[in-house]
C-alpha positions in Angstrom: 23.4 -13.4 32.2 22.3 -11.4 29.1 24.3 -13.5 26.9 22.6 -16.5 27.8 20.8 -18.2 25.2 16.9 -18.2 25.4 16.2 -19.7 22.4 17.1 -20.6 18.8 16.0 -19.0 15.5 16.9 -21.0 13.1 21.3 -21.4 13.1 21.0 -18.8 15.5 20.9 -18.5 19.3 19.1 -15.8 20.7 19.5 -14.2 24.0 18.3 -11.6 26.0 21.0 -8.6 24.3 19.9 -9.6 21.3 16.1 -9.2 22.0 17.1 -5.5 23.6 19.3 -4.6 20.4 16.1 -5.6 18.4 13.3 -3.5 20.2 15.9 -0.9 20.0 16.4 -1.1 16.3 12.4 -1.1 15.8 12.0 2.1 18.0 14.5 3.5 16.4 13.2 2.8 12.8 9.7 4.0 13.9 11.5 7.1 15.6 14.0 7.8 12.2 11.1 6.9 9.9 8.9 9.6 11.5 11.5 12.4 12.1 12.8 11.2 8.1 8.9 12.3 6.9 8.7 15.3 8.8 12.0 17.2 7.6 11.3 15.9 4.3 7.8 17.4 4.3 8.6 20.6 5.9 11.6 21.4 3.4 8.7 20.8 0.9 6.7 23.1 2.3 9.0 25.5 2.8 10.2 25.5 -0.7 6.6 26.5 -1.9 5.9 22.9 -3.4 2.6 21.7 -3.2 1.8 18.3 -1.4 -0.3 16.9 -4.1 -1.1 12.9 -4.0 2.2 12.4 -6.2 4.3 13.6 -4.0 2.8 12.3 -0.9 2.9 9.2 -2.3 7.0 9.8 -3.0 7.2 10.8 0.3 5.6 7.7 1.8 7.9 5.6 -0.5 11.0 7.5 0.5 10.3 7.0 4.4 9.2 3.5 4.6 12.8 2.8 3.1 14.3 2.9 6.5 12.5 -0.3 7.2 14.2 -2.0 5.1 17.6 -0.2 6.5 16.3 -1.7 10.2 16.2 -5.2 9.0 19.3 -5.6 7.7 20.8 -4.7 10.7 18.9 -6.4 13.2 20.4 -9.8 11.3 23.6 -8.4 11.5 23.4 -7.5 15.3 23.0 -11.6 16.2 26.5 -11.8 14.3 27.8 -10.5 17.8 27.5 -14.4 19.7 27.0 -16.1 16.6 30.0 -15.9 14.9 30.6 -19.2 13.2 26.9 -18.7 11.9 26.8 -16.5 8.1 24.2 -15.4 6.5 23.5 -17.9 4.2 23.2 -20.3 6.6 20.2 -18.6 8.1 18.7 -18.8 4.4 19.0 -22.4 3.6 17.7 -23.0 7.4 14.1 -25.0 7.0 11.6 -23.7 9.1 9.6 -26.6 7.7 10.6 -29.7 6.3 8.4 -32.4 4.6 8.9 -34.9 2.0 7.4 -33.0 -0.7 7.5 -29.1 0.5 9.9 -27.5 2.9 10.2 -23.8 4.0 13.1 -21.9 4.7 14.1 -18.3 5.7 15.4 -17.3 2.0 11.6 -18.7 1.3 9.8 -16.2 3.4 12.3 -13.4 2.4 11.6 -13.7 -1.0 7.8 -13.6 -0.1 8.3 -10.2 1.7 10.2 -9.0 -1.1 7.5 -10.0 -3.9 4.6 -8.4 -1.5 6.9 -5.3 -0.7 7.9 -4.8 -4.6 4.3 -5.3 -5.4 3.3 -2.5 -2.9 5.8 0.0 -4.2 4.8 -1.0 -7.6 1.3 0.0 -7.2 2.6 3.0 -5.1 4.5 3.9 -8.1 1.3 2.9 -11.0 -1.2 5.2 -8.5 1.3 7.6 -9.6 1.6 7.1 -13.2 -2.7 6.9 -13.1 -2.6 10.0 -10.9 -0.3 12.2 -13.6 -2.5 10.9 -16.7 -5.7 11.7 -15.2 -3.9 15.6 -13.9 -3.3 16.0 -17.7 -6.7 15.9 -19.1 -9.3 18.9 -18.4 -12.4 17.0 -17.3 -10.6 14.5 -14.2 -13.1 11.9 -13.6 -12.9 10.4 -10.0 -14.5 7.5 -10.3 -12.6 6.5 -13.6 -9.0 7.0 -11.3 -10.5 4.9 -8.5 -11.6 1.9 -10.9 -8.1 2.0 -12.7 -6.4 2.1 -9.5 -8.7 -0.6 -8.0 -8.2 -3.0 -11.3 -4.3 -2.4 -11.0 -4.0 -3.1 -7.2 -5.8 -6.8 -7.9 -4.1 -7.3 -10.9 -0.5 -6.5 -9.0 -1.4 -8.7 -6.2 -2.8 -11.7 -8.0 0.7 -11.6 -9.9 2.2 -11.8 -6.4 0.7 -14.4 -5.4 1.4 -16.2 -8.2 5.5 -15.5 -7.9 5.1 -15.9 -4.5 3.7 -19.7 -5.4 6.4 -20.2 -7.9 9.0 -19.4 -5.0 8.1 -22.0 -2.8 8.2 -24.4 -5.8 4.6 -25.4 -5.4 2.5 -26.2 -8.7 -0.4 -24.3 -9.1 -1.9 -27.0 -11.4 -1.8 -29.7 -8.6 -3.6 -27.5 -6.0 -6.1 -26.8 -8.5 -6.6 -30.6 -9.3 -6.3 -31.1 -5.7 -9.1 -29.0 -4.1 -11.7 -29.5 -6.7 -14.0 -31.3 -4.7 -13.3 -28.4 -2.0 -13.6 -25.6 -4.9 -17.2 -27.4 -5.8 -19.0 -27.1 -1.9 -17.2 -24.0 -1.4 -18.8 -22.9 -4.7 -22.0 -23.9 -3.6 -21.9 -22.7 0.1 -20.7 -18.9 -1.1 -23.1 -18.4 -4.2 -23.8 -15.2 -3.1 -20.5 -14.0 -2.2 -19.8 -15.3 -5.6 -22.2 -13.3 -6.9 -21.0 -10.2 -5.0 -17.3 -10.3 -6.5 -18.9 -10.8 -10.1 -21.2 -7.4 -9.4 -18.4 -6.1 -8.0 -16.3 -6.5 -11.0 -19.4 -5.4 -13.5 -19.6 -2.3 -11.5 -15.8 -1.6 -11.9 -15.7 -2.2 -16.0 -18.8 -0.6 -16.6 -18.4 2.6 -15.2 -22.1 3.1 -14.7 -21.5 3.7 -11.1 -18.5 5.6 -9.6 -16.9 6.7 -6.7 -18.8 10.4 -5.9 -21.8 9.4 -7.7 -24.8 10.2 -6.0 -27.8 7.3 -6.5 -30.9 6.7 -5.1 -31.0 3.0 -4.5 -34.4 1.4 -4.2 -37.2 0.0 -6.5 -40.0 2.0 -7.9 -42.7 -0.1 -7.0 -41.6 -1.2 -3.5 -43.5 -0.1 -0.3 -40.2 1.2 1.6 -38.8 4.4 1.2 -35.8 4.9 -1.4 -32.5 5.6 0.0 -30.4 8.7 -1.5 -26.2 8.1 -0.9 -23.2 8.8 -2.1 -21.1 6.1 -3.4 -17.7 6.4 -1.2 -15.7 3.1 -2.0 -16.1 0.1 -4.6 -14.6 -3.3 -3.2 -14.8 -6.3 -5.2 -17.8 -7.4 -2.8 -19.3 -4.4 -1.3 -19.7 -0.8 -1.7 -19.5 1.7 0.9 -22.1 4.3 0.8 -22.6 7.5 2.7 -26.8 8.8 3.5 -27.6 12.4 4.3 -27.6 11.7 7.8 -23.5 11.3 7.3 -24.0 7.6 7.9 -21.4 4.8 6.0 -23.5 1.8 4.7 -21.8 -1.4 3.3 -24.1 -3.0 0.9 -23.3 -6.4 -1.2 -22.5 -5.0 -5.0 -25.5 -7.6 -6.1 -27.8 -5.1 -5.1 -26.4 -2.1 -6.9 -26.9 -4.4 -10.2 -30.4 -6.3 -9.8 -32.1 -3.9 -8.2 -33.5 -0.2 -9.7 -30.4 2.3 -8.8 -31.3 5.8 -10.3 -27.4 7.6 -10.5 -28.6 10.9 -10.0 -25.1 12.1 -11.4 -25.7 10.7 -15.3 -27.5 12.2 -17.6 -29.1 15.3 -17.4 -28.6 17.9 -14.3 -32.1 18.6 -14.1 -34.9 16.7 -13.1 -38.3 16.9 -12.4 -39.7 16.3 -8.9 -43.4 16.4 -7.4 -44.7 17.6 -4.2 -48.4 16.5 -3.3 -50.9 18.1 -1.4 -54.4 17.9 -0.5 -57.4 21.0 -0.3 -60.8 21.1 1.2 -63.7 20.2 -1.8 -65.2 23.6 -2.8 -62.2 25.2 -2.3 -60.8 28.0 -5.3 -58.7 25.6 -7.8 -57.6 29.0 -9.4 -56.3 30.6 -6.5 -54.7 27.1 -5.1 -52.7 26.5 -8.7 -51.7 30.4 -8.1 -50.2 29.9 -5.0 -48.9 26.6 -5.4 -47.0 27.7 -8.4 -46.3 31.1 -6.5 -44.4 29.0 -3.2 -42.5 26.9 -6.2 -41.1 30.0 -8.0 -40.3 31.6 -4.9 -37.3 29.2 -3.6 -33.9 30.3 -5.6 -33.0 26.2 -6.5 -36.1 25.8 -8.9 -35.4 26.5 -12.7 -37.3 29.5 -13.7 -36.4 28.2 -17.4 -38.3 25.2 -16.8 -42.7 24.7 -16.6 -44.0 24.8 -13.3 -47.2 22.6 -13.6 -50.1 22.4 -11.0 -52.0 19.0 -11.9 -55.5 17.2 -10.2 -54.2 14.4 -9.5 -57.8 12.5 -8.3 -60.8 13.3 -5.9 -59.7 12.0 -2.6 -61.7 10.6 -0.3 -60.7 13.5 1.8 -60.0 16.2 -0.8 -58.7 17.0 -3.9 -54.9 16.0 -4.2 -53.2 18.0 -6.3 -49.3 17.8 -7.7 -46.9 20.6 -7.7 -44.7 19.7 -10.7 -41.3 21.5 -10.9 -37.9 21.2 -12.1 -34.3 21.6 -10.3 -30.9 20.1 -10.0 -30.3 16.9 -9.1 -28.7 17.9 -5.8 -28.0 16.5 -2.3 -30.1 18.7 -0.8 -33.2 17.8 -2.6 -35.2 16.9 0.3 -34.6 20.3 2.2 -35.9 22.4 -1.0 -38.9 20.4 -0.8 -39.5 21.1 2.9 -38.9 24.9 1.7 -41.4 25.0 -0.9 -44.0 23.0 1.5 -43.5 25.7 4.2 -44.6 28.3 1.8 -47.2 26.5 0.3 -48.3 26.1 4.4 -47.9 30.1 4.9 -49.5 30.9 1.8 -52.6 28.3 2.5 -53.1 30.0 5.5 -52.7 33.6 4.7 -55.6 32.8 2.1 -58.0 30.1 4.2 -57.1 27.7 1.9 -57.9 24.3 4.0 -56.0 21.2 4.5 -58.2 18.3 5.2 -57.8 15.8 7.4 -59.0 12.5 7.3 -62.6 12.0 8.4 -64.8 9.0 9.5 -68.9 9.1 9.4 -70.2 6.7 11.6 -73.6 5.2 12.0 -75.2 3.0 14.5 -77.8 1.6 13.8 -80.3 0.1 16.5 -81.9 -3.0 15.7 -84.6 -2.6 18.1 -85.9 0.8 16.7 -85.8 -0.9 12.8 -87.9 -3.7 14.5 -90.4 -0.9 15.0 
């Protein structure tokens, strides 16, 4: 009954033992595999050796070998009721057959083994970047991720490629072939077109990294600016993470055409402006004092650096005033401000110093009484 044949793959007939010797050569893989990384990984931590991203990397190259130990010998367990069946008949066996292109298993092995090499080559260049990057004094995050990134497409594409080569197919006749596809695909995904190119500026250019922190929106748009951390460059989109912890994915095109300010260029000071608003005949001397006085008090503001109190305009309401002041460019810039407003709030009220609010005179007029 278990012997019975269910099916055929390929030269070979496959019962029901064979399926059971085959989910019991994957657990077993899964269960070796995992066991295999954890003695590895304990005897390196228990000879005092630090699990840096080399290493872990090594590790994850050295475990996922027994994969390739499982596959080998779950084709050799159908061997046991196919015995007139080899090995290389199962490779010349076409899965499909056509006139001009035909695909056999030795096809789709050598497919795995292209995409497999390709993975443990870029295992093995993340390494190499890794160890050049550990050697110089000022390591640059962003530069590693973009040299990584640039390898892993570049890897890939060259797989794809070899993997086209293998199947005999001619790159130049599927180009000829699908130009009038190429053309309305072209034209229907301009903007994802766009997206890959801005994805590609922002990884040669280097004006924008992975850590950076930006402030992404115009200067002279209405909505309110947003201040994130740039987490991951793809060729289309860019994850980004806001101070409220969440991950935004936004199309690269707009981390090229519109105004990004990378508040990690440049200089680490910057100058930022609270406004604020007082009552008209209030004491503009005693309102710089304190404004300047609430500034100096918080610890992040650069005592090195001008604090400036400026009249801005006569309000309709009051005279607005700026409180000009420097400090890091930090994460935390919004929660500084908030500091320094509270203390400008205590201070105001601890010297009846008033805050307007906006007013409205109205007058009704009666006709009648005009008539008279």
């Amino acid at each position: 009954m278990l012997s019975a044949t269910l099916f055929s793959l390929g030269p070979y007939k496959v019962c029901l033992l064979n399926l059971f010797f085959i989910a019991l050569i994957v657990l077993a893989s899964i269960g070796l595999r995992r066991i295999f990384h954890r003695l590895l990984k304990r005897y390196l931590t228990q000879a005092n050796i630090r699990m840096e991203g080399q290493r872990t990397t090594w590790l994850r190259l050295i475990s996922q070998s027994v994969y390739i130990l499982a596959v080998y010998i779950g084709v050799w367990s159908f061997n046991f009721n196919n015995e007139n069946v080899t090995l290389t008949d199962l490779l010349n066996f076409n899965i499909i057959a056509g006139k001009k292109f035909h695909l056999s298993f030795y096809h789709v092995i050598i497919i795995f083994v292209i995409f497999f090499g390709a993975r443990m080559l870029l295992n093995v260049v993340k390494l190499y970047i890794n160890r050049k990057f550990k050697e110089k004094n000022n390591i640059n995050q962003g530069s590693e991720f973009v040299y990584i990134q640039l390898a892993k497409y570049a890897i890939y594409m060259f797989a794809c490629i070899l993997s086209l080569q293998a199947l005999e197919v001619k790159i130049e006749n599927i180009l000829l072939g699908s130009t009038g596809i190429l053309v309305g695909l072209g034209l229907g995904l301009q903007d994802v077109f766009k997206d890959m190119i801005s994805g590609i500026i922002l990884l040669f250019e280097g004006n924008i990294r992975v850590g950076d922190v930006i402030e992404l929106g115009s200067k002279t748009s209405e909505k309110e600016s947003i201040v994130a951390k740039i987490v991951k460059i793809n060729v289309r989109t860019t994850q980004i993470q806001t101070r409220d912890g969440n991950v935004l994915i936004v199309p690269n095109v707009k981390l090229t055409q519109e105004f990004v300010e990378n508040w990690s260029h440049g200089s680490e000071l910057t100058r930022f402006i609270i406004n604020t608003t007082v009552a008209y005949g209030s004491d503009t001397e005693l309102v710089s004092r304190l404004l300047r006085q609430a500034a100096m008090s918080h610890p992040k503001v650069k005592k090195t650096q001008p604090v400036e109190v400026r009249l801005a305009k006569f309000g309709e309401n009051g005279m607005e005033l700026e409180l000009v002041f420097w400090a890091d460019q930090s994460w935390d810039i919004s929660f500084y401000k908030s500091d320094i407003r509270f203390e400008i709030d205590r201070l105001f009220r601890e010297y009846n110093i008033v805050i307007p609010f906006q007013q409205r005179d109205i007058h009704i007029i009666d006709k009648n009484q005009s008539r008279d």
